[in-house]
N, C-alpha and C positions, 0 to 999 in steps of 0.2 A: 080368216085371211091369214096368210102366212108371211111372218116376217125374217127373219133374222134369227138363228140360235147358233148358241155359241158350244163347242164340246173342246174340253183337254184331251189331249194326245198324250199315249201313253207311249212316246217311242223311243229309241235308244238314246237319245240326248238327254235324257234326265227326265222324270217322270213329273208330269205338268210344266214341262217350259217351254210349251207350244199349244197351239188351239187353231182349231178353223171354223169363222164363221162361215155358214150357211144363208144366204140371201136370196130370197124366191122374186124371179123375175131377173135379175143380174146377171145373171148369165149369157152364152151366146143363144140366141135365138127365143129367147124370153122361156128359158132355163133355169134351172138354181145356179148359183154364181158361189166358188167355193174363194174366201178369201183370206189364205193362210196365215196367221199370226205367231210372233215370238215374242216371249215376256220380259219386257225391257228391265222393271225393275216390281219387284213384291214387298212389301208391307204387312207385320200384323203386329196386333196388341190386344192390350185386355181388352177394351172399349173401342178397338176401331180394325179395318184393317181394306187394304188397297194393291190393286194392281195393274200395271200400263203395258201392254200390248203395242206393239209397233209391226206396220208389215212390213210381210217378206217379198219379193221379189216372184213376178209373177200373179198375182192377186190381180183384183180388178183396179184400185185405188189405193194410192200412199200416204201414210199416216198414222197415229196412234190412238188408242182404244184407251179412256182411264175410266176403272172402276174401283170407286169407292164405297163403303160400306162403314159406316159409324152408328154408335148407342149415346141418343141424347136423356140423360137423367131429366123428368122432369116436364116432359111434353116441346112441342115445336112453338107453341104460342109465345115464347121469347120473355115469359115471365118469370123471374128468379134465375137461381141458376142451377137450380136442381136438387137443391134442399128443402124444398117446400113439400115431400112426400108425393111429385106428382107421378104418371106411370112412365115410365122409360121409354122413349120414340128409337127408331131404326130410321135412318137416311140414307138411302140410297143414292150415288151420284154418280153419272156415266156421261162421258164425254167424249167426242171423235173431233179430232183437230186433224187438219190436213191443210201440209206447208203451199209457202202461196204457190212453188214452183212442181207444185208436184201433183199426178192425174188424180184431179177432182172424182168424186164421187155428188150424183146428183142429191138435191135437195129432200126429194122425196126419199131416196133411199136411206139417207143421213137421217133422217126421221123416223124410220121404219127400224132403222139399226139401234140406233140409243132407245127407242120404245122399248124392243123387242128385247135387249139386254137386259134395260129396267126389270121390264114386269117379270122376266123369266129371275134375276135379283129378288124380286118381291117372294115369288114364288118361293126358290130355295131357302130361303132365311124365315120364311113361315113356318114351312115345312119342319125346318132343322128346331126351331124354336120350339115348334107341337111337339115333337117326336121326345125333347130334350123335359118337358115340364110334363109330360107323359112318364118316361122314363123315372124322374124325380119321383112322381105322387104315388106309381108303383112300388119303387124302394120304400117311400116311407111308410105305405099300407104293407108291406112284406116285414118291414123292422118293424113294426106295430105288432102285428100279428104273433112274428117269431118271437119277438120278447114277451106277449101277450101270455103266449101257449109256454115258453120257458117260466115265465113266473108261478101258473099253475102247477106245471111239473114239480116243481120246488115247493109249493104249499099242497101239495098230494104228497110229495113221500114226508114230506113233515110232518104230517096229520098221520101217515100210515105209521108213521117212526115212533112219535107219540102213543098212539094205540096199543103197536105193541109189545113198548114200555110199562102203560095202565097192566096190559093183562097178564105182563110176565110180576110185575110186583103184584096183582088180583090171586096170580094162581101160588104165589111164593107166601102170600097173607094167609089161604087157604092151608095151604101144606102145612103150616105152621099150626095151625088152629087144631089140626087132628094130630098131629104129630105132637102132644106135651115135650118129646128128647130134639126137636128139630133143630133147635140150634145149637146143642152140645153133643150128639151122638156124630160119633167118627168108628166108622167099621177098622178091626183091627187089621193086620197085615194075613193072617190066617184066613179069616173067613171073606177076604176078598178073593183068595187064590182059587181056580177052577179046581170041583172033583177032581175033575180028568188028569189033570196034573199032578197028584199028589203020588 
């Protein structure tokens, strides 16, 4: 069934300070019904955030559209106040008021409209949430890994470092061993100088 979606406008007045609902059946001759909206005032914060839609002239019906959006710490069941370690809730609230002097919109579609905002609310902030704690467990398996494979890096050249410390002091213990002059013989200046040069 089709109800009610909402999309932002991207157009010259400022980028999202307009929207049009889409309403199936509202229209003339049992048509979609386009019922342009302007964003009277916006809201946000860390844990909440709100927006109210007023229409514009020409629409099918006059009135304003609030949608709100808050993160309750703690669950909805009304116990504590959010320090008890419980999971964090999301509340959605949408609401359509229409002044008493102004062209009604019928019941049924006032129903169809705040559902359809709802659940399509639900939707995005699911959505946005997966994508976000998705996002998250991938970074922290990426900084896992990358520091994983850096620390190896670092206990490989350390181990190569060490080695070929061992075998340059192995092969200098050696030299010494056959050599009895190896730690007091120094060639003089003569017999360093090439034949060819003399």
């Amino acid at each position: 069934g089709g109800g009610g979606e909402s999309r932002r406008s991207r157009g010259g007045g400022g980028v999202g300070d307009g929207a049009v609902l889409v309403v199936k059946s509202m229209g003339d001759f049992g048509r979609y019904g386009l019922q342009p909206l302007r964003v009277a005032h916006q809201e946000e914060s860390t844990d909440s955030a709100s927006v109210i839609y007023y229409t514009v002239k020409g629409g099918h019906f006059d009135g304003e559209i609030r949608v709100a959006v808050g993160i309750i710490n703690g669950g909805l069941d009304g116990e504590g106040d959010g320090d008890d370690g419980g999971a964090p809730s999301i509340v959605i609230t949408v609401n359509l008021v229409v002044p008493k002097k102004g062209r009604r919109v019928g019941k049924k579609y006032a129903e169809r409209i705040v559902s359809t905002i709802a659940d399509s609310m639900v939707t995005s902030v699911t959505t946005q949430a997966k994508q976000s704690l998705a996002r998250r467990s991938i970074s922290s398996r990426y900084r896992g890994r990358v520091s994983t494979g850096a620390s190896e890096r670092r206990q490989i050249r350390f181990d190569n470092e060490r080695k070929m410390e061992e075998m340059a002091e192995d092969r200098r213990r050696r030299w010494q061993r056959r050599n009895p002059d190896a730690g007091r013989y120094r060639p003089s200046g003569d017999r360093m100088r090439s034949p060819n040069n003399c």
